[in-house]
Structures are given as structure tokens and as C-alpha cells.
C-alpha positions in Angstrom: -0.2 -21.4 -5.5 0.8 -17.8 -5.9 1.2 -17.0 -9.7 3.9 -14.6 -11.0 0.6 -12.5 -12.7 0.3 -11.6 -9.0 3.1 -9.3 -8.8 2.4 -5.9 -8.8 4.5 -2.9 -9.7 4.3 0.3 -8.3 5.9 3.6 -9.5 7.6 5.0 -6.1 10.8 4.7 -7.5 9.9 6.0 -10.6 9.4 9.7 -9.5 12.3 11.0 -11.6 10.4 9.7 -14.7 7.4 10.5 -16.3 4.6 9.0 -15.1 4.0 7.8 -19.5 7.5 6.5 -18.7 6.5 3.9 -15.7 3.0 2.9 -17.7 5.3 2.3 -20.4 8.3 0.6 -18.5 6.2 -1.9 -16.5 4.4 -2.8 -20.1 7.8 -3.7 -21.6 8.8 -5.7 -18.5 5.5 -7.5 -19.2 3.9 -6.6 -15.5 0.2 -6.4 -15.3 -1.1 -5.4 -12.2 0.2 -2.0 -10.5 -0.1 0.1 -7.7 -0.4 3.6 -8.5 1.4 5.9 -5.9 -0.6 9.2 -6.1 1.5 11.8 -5.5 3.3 14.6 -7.0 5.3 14.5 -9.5 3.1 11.6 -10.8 -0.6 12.0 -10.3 -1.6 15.2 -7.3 -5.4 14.6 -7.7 -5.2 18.5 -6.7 -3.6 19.4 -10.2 -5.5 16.4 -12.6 -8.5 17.7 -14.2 -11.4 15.2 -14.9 -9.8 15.3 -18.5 -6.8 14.1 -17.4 -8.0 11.3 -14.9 -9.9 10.1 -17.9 -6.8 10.6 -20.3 -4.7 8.6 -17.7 -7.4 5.4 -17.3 -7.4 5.5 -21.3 -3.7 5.1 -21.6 -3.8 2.1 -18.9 -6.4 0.4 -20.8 -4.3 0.7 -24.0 -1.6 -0.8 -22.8 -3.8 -3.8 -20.6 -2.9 -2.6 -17.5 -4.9 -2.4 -14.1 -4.7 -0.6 -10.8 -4.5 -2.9 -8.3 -4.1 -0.7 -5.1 -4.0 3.7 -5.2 -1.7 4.5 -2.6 -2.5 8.1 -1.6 0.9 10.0 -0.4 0.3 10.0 3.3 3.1 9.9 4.7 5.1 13.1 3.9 1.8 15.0 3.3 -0.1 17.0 6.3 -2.8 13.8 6.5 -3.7 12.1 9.7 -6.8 10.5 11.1 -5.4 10.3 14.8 -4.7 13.4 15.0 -6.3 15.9 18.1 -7.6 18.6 16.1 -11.5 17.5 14.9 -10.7 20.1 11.6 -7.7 18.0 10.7 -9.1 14.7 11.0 -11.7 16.2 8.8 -9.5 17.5 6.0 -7.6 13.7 6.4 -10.8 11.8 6.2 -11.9 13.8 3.7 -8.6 13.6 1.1 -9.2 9.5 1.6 -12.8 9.6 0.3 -11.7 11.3 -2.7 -9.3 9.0 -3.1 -11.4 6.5 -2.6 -14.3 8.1 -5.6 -10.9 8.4 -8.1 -10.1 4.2 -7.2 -13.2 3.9 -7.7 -13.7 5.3 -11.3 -10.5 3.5 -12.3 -11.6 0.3 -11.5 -9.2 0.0 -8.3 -10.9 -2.2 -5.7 -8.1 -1.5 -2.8 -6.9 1.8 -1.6 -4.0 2.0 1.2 -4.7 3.9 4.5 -2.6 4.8 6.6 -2.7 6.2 10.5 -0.8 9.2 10.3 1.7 10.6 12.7 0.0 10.9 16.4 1.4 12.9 19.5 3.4 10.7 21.7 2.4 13.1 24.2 -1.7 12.8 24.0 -3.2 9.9 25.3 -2.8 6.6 23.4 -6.5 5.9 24.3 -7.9 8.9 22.6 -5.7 8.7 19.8 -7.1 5.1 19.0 -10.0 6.5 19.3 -9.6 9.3 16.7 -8.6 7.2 14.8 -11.2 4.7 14.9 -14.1 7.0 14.3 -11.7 8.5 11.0 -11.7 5.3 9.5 -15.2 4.5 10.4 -16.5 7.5 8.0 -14.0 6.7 5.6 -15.4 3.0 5.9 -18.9 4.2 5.4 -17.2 6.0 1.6 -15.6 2.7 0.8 -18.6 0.8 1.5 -20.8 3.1 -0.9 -18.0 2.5 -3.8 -17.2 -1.1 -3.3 -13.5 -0.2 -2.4 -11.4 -2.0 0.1 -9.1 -0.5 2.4 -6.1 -2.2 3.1 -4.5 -0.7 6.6 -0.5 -0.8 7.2 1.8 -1.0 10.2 4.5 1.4 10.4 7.9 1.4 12.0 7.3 4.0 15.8 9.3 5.9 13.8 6.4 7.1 11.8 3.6 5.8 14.2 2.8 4.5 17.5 -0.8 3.6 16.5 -0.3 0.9 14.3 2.8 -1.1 14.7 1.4 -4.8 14.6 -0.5 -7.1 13.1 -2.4 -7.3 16.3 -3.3 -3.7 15.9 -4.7 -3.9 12.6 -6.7 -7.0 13.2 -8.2 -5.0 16.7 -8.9 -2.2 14.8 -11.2 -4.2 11.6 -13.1 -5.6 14.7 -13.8 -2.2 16.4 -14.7 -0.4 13.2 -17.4 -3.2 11.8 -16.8 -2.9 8.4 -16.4 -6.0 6.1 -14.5 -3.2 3.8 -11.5 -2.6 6.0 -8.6 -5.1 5.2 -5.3 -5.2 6.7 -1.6 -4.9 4.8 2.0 -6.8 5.7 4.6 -5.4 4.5 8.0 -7.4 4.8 10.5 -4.9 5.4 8.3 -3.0 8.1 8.1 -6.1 9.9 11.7 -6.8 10.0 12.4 -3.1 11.2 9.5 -3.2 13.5 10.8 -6.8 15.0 7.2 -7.6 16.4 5.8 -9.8 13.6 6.9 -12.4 11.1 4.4 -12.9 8.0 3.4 -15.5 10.1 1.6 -13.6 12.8 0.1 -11.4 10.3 -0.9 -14.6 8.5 -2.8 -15.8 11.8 -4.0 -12.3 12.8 -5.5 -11.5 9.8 -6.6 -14.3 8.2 -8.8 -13.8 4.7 -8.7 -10.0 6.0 -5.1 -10.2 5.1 -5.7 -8.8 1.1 -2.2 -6.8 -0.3 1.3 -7.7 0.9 4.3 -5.1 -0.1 7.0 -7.6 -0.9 10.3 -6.2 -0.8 13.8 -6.8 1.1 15.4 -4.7 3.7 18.5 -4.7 5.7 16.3 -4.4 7.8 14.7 -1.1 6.3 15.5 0.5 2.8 12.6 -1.5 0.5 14.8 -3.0 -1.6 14.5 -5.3 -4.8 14.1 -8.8 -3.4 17.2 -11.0 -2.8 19.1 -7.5 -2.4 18.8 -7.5 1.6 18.9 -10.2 4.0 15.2 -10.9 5.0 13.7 -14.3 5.0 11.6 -13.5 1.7 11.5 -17.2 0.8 10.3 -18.2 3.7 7.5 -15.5 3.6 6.5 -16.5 0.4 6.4 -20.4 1.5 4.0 -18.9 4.2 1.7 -17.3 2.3 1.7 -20.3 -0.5 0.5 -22.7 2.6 -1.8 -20.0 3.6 -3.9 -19.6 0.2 -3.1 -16.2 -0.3 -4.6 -14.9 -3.3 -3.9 -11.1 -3.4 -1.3 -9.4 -4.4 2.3 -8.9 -3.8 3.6 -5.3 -4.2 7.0 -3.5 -5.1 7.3 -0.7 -3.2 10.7 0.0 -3.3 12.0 3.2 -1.5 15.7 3.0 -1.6 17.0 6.2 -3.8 20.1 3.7 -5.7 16.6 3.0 -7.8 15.5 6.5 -9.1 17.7 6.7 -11.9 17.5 3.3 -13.3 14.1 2.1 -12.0 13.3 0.0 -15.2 16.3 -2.4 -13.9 15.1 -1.9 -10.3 12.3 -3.5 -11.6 13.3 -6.1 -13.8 15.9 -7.4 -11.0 13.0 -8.0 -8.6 11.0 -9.7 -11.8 13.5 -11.9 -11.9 14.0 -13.2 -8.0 10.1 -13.8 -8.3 10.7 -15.9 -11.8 12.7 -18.2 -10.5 10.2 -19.0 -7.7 7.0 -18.7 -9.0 4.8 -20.5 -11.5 
């Protein structure tokens, strides 16, 4: 049965805070396990000096905490692994291999990857194909640090390479590498309207290793039992399946940034009254 300890907090909502603030936050909630957004304000692995990475681990050991999952910004950021240019995919696969060496030294054994945007007007077979032989070098990083890379499914919106379960479980087959793991996230799905947990839950099987658990309207990422998604149901379907990573808070709506302690709390709660 999935335990409450498996709930993971992430500080994405946090970004108007100090980055001390969220370490300290999630410490008074009594959360654990967190996924560490790395991004600017927060933690730019372009402005930390080794000092400071080291300064940061120390201050999450004092307080008993542990990355679960780094979460590069990839999104917003100019990083894609599908994209034409052989110098871009480059830089991308490169900036993931860091990130992958700084997981690594903090004792983070999953880091998120993500597609990138991809021209809808260059072939979809040579895009999949860039992006195949990106994730295959990045593979070849993880392997070497004992890191797992959980892939995610976007909305079209942001990609047309990855929008199913289905994709993701083609794409660990192509690759090869027992290091590349897939990721459902609950509110994409919804907004998406291809998968329910359960396809991702057949698809992926034991492959299947982080799940962002949040609610949508569809869309938004809000504190669970604020939207109108079937979130009990998902976590039904994931108790029957044996799941036994983690679920993750990444809420994105902005009605969070200013009080994100209570953002949290509130979605503590929902999982409190339905967890052991």
C-alpha cells in the first residue's frame, strides 16, 4: 500500500521564497522526500559554485531531507533534444548530463527529462529520431552515475513528441537502457485526454517509477481535491498496481506563490485522509 512518507514536495510554487524558506517550510509540514526544481531563482547550476552545491546538500541533511527527483527547468529554457540543429541537441544533451553529475552528488537517484519543443513542420520521423539518439548519450551519463531518468508526456501544446504513455514506453524500448523510466502525471493526462493512469499503469509497468500527483480542471496543477480529476481513483490504481515510487506536488497554478506553505499543507491533508 502506498504510504503517506511517499509524498513528495517540490518547490515550483515556492519561487517567490527563498529557496532556505521551502527547505525550511516542507520540514515544518513534516514532508521528507522532495523534488528539487532547478531553476532560477532557486538553484541555476550556472550561478552555484561547488561551495554552494555543497552548502545546499549540508543544509538538507540537517534538516533530514532527501532529493527524490532534480527537475532541470526545461521547459521555458532554450533546451531540446529533438531539435534539428546537431549544435543544439548538443548543448541540450549536454545541460542533462550535468544535471545528472549534480543528482548524482546529492544522492538523487531520478532526474526528469523532458523532449523539448520540436518543429511541427520537420518530419515527425526524424524528430523521433533526434530525439532518440539525445537520450541515448544522456542514457550512457546516467548509466555511469546510477541515475534514473524518468521521461514525461506533455500536453501538444508544448510537444508533439511525447504525448502518451505509449510514446514513452516505445521510446525505453528503442533506446535500450534499463536507466530510462517513464513519468505520469495526472493533470497532463486529463488535458491531453489520451491516457488514464491506467494505460500508463499497463504501458509502463515497473518502468513506471515517479508520478506528479496533482488536480486540474483539466490543466492548472492544483492541490489535490481542488479540481475535478478522478485523483481517488488514480490512487486506487496505483495501490492495486504495487506502485512503490513516489508521488510528486508540482503545483503550477500562480493562487499558490504567495502562500505556498498552505498550498502545501492543503494537499498534505487530502493525502492524510487517504493514506496510511
Amino acid at each position: 500500500m502506498i504510504q503517506l512518507k511517499q509524498v513528495a514536495a517540490a518547490n515550483f510554487h515556492y519561487k517567490r521564497y527563498s529557496l532556505d524558506y521551502f527547505l525550511d517550510s516542507v520540514t515544518r509540514i513534516g514532508i521528507e522526500h522532495i523534488e528539487l526544481w532547478a531553476s532560477g531563482p532557486h538553484f541555476h547550476l550556472d550561478y552555484y559554485s561547488p561551495q554552494d552545491v555543497q552548502n545546499l546538500k549540508r543544509k538538507m541533511k540537517e534538516r533530514g531531507l532527501k532529493v527524490i527527483c532534480l527537475t532541470p527547468e526545461q521547459s521555458v529554457y532554450p533546451i531540446s533534444i529533438s531539435h534539428p540543429d546537431p549544435e543544439y541537441r548538443k548543448k541540450s544533451v549536454e545541460f542533462f548530463c550535468r544535471h545528472i553529475e549534480m543528482a548524482s552528488f546529492l544522492e538523487c537517484s531520478q532526474m526528469l527529462v523532458t523532449t523539448g519543443l520540436a518543429y511541427l513542420d520537420v518530419d515527425e520521423t526524424e524528430t523521433w529520431k533526434w530525439c532518440r539518439e539525445s537520450l541515448g548519450e544522456i542514457c550512457r551519463t546516467a548509466e555511469k552515475e546510477g541515475v534514473y531518468l524518468p521521461v514525461e508526456a506533455f500536453t501538444s501544446y508544448s510537444t508533439h513528441v511525447f504525448n502518451s504513455a505509449e510514446h514513452i514506453s516505445r521510446m525505453i524500448n528503442e533506446v535500450g537502457s534499463s536507466n530510462l523510466k517513464g513519468l505520469a502525471d495526472t493533470d497532463v493526462m486529463a488535458v491531453t485526454g489520451k491516457d488514464s493512469i491506467h494505460d500508463f499503469i499497463r504501458e509502463l509497468g515497473d518502468n513506471l517509477t515517479y508520478v506528479h500527483f496533482v488536480d486540474g480542471s483539466p490543466g492548472g496543477h492544483l492541490v489535490p481535491g481542488e479540481g475535478n480529476l478522478p485523483l481517488e481513483e488514480a490512487l486506487q490504481a496505483l495501490n492495486e498496481s504495487g506502485y512503490k515510487g513516489y508521488l510528486g506536488l508540482e503545483l503550477l497554478d500562480r493562487r499558490y506563490v504567495l502562500d505556498p506553505e498552505k498550498a502545501m499543507r492543503d494537499s498534505l491533508a487530502w493525502f492524510e485522509k487517504r493514506l496510511g
